[in-house]
Phi, psi and omega in degrees: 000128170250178217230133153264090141333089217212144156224160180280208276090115184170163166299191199260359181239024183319296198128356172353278179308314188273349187286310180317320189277353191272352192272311185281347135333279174269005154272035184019071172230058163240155170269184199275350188284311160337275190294340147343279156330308185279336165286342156281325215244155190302335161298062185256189172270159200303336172281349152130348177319148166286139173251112169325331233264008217260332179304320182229006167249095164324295209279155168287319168294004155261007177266313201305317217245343210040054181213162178273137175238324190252147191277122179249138193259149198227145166231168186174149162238170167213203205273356178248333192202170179254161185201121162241135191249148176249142152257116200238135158306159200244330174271174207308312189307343171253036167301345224255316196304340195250335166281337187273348176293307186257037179285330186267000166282151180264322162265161173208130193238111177270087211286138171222105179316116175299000178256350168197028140076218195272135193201162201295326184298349184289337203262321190285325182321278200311310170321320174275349173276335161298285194305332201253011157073035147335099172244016159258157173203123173244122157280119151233123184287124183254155158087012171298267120089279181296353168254013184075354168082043202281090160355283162343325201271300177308305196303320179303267206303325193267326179295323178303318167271012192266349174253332170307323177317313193267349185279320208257334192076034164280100201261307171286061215275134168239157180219118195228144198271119152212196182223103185322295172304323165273307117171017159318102221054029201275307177224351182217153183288170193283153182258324194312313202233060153329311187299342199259134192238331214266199197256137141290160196320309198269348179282339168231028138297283194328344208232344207280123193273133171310116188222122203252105211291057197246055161267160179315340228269336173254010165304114137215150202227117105309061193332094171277351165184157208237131177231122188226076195317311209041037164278185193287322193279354185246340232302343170254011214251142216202077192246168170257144181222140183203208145233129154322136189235349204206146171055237196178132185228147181246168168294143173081357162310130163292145154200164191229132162253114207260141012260022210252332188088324165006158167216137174223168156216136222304138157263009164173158177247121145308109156221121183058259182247012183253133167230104155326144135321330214197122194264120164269159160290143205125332211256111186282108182221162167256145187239148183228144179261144201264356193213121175256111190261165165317120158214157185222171180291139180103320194302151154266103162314148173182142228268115162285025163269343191224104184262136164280213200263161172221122175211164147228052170206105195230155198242097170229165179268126206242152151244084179281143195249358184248120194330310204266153205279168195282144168217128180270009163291341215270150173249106164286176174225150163231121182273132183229110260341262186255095254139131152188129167208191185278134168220172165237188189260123171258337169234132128292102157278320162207191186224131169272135144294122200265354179249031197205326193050059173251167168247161203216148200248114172202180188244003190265117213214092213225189188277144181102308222292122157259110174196196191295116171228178181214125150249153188272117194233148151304325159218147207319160176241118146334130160190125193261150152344133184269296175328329194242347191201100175284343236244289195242031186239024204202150202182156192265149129294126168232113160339123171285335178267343185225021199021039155260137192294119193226011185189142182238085181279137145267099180270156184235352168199173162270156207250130160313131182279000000 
């Protein structure tokens, strides 16, 4: 059974949180202590209803406040499929919380009030699901209900986000009417909205197809450790132990190992006492070579037919995550999977208004801010396209004084010296 990743997306009063508990609600995916609690507690809706949203708001300043601040994770299954939900805050002061919910996603579900349609914060949601290379989007105009369950209304809201859609690039758009709180079109169709024919929420999380990359063309093993028992009964025995992050490697496969350029060719796959034909990503395995060349942790295996870009001048996209503002006097270190080395920032080129999507050329890079730089790394990074590969296309910033995680890259071309 496989698992769809998902977050959710909305303002700060969409129903995000309440849409998560009616799905989990009316899909018997609560336990029973759960459901105790949420049938106990004091918190209800105006109308005398339990309010779900109670199912994902942890913090006590989100019980306090009724709002999301922190990315909260929900798993639940049903009889097709597995599912872990990111419930991502929605105000601008948590981008940095919605990008780290939604980097490992696969959907992203974009709550829009139906009362009040497409709005800047809608335009920043989509924007960061664009940028974070997101290639499903379910719009669900939420709150129909208050609106009379009006057609009219869905339809002016899905054309208004079918041109945001298109301003931002967003091509695999779905769009569904519901009502979080009554629970309409959430796990069961609507009674309310006979003009709507299409599939509900939870019937096309469940259906909705997956694209799992494991061609040759993007095999890479990031060598996470070198393994040398050096006992009397192993004395020769010599694997790279990692995870596959990206594509598929078989025995007898050619590969170069980058950044040093080496070539081998793999001579067995390791996963406990099985030795597979065939590593897919995902799959933490040791690979052994038929040739013993220099390799160290950071170094990358990759299918020598499809070689990535190798620099230490890369042109990227910043998330910044840290109170204290970005300085480009400064040496950072950046981990690009188990890699990690030193850089500077050598340009800021722009910055995005995330809520205009204008771009804005100033030298000031402060938290929440997103846009463009080009760093300078001490030694080259094997790295593909964030566009054509999120896997081996992405990468941190870390304060070097305080090993705090303070930036979040998509890199995106090699940068002209």
């Amino acid at each position: 059974m496989d698992i769809l990743k998902f977050i959710t997306a909305g303002s700060v009063d969409d129903g995000k949180s309440t849409l998560i508990g009616r799905l989990l609600y009316d899909s018997d995916s609560i336990l029973a202590d759960q459901l105790e609690a949420l049938h106990t507690s004091n918190r209800k809706n105006d109308d005398g209803s339990i309010d779900l949203a109670i199912l994902t708001d942890g913090l006590k300043a989100e019980r306090e406040q009724g709002i999301t601040i922190d990315v909260a994770y929900k798993y639940f299954q049903t009889d097709k499929r597995k599912f872990i939900i990111a419930d991502t805050p929605g105000h601008i002061q948590y981008t940095r919380n919605m990008v780290t919910g939604a980097s490992n996603a696969n959907l992203a579900i974009i709550l829009v009030d139906a009362r009040k349609g497409v709005i800047e914060q809608t335009i920043r949601h989509s924007y960061l699901v664009s940028l974070l290379g997101i290639q499903q989007v379910v719009v669900c105009i939420n709150k129909m209900d208050m609106v009379d369950y009006s057609e009219a209304i869905y339809e002016t809201i899905v054309n208004d986000y079918k041109a945001l859609a298109y301003k931002v690039g967003l091509k695999n758009v779905k769009y569904i009417p519901v009502s979080a709180l009554k629970g309409d079109n959430i796990v069961h169709p609507s009674i309310n909205m006979k003009w709507y024919d299409g599939i509900s929420l939870l019937p096309f999380l469940e259906s909705v197809e997956l694209t799992v990359d494991d061609s040759t063309a993007h095999a890479r093993f990031p060598v996470q450790w070198v393994v040398r028992p050096q006992t009397e009964e192993l004395h020769d025995y010599r694997g790279y132990a990692g995870r596959v992050s990206s594509g598929s490697f078989k025995v007898n496969d050619k590969v170069t190992v980058l950044p040093s350029g080496f070539h081998s060719t793999i001579e067995k796959i390791e996963v406990l006492d099985a030795e597979p034909v065939e590593a897919f990503a995902g799959m933490s395995v040791t690979i052994h070579l038929k040739d013993e060349i220099d390799i160290s942790r950071g170094d990358v295996l990759v299918n020598t037919g499809y070689l990535p870009e190798v620099s230490q001048l890369i042109e990227a996209d910043l998330c910044w995550m840290d109170t204290r503002a970005l300085d480009p006097s400064l040496t950072y270190f950046i981990q690009h999977n188990s890699k990690v080395t030193r850089c500077k920032i050598r340009e800021i080129l722009y910055k995005v208004n995330i809520n205009t999507l204008e771009k804005e050329f100033n030298e000031d890079f402060k938290l929440n801010d997103i846009g463009r730089i080009i760093i300078k790394t001490a030694e080259p990074l094997a790295f593909d396209l964030y566009q054509n590969n999120k896997a081996n296309g992405g990468a941190i910033i870390i304060d070097s004084r305080t090993n705090v995680t303070v930036g979040a890259l998509m890199l995106r071309a090699v940068a002209e010296d």
